[in-house]
Each structure stands twice: as C-alpha cells, then as structure tokens.
C-alpha positions in Angstrom: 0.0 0.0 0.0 2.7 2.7 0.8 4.5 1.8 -2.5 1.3 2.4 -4.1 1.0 5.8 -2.5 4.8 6.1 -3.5 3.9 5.1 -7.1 1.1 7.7 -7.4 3.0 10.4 -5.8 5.6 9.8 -8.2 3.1 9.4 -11.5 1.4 13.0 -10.1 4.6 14.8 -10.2 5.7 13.8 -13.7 2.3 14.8 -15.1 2.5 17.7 -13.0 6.6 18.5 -15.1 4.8 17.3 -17.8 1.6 20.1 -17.2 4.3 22.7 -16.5 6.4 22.3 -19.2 3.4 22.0 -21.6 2.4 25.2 -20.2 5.7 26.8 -20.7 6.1 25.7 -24.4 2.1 27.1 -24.6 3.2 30.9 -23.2 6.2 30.2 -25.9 4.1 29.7 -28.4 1.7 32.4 -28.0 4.4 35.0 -27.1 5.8 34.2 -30.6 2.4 34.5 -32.1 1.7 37.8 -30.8 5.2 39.1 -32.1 4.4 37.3 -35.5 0.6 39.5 -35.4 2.5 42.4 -34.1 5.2 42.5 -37.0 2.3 42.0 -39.8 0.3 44.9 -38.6 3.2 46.7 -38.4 3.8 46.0 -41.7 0.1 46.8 -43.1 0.2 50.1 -41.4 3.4 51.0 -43.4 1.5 50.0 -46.4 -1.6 51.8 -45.8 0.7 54.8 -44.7 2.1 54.4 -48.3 -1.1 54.2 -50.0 -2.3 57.0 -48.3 0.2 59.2 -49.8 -0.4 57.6 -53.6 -4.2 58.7 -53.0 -3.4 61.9 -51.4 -0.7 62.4 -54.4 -3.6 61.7 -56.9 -6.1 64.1 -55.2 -3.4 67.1 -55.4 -2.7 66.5 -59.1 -6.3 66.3 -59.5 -7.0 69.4 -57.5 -4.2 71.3 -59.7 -6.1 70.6 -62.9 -9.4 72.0 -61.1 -10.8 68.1 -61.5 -12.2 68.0 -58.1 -16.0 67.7 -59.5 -15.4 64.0 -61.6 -16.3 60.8 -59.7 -12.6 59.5 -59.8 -11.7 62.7 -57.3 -14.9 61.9 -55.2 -13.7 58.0 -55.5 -10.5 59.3 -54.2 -11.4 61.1 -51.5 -13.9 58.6 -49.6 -11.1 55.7 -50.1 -8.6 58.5 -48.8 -11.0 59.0 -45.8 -11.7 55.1 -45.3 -8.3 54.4 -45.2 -7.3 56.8 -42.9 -10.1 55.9 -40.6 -8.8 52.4 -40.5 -4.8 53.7 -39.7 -6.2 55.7 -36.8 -7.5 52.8 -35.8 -5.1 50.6 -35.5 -1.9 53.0 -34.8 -2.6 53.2 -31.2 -3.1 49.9 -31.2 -0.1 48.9 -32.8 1.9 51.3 -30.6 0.9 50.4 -27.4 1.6 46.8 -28.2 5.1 47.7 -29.5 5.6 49.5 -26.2 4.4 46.4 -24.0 7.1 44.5 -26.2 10.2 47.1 -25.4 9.1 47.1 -22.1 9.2 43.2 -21.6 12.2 43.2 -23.7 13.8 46.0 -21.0 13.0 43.7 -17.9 13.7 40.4 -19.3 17.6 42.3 -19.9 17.4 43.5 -15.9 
C-alpha cells in the first residue's frame, strides 16, 4: 500500500513536469504568435501609410487641374478618408503593443 502511495505520488509529479512544461512551451508559443501579429500589422500600417500618400498624391494633381468635381476625385477622396479611418485605428493599437514588447524586452535584460 505505501509503495502504491509512493507510485502515485511519483506518477502525479511527472504529469505535474509534464503540465508545467506543456504550459511553458504554450506561453512560448503564443508570445511568438503575438510578435508574428505584431510584426504584420506593423507591416500593413506602413503599407496603408504608403497608399495614403499615392491617393493623397492623386487628389493634389487632381485638384491642380481644377478636376475636383469628376467621380474618380470623389472616388479618391472617400477611399482617402476610409483608409485613414482604418490607420487611426489601429496605430494606437499597434503602438501600445510595440511598447508592451520594449518594455518586456527591458525587464527580461534587468
């Protein structure tokens, strides 16, 4: 009977490693997919950023040839303000996460 209790004991504290370590590799995993999400926003912010600038190109030329009244401008324009919409959106977002990163980055050096 006591070498069964000795048995369990033993059985419960290598599923118990097993648990931990499990758990370990999960907060592993999920740190790196955070980074990987973090990395592609960052990334589709710097696009939109860039496309913004093509549209906001366009509309100047447009407005220097007094073509502001045609559908394409109009076209232009919503896109323009859809677009920024969405990257003041996710900025912040995007921001704050990159500081949470520097910041764990900073302690994990201390």
């Amino acid at each position: 009977m006591i070498l069964n209790f000795f048995s369990n004991f033993a059985d419960r504290k290598k599923t118990l490693k097993d648990s931990q370590k499990m758990e370990k590799e999960n907060h592993i995993d999920r740190a790196l997919a955070f980074m990987e999400n973090l990395e592609k926003l960052g990334a589709q912010l710097q696009k939109a950023d860039e496309q913004q600038k093509l549209m906001l190109q366009q509309m100047l030329m447009k407005s220097q040839n007094n073509e502001t009244d045609t559908d394409e401008y109009r076209d232009l324009e919503q896109r323009s303000k859809d677009l920024q919409a969405m990257i003041n959106k996710w900025h912040p977002i995007y921001e704050e996460r990159l500081k949470m990163v520097k910041e764990a980055q900073k302690a994990a050096k201390k």
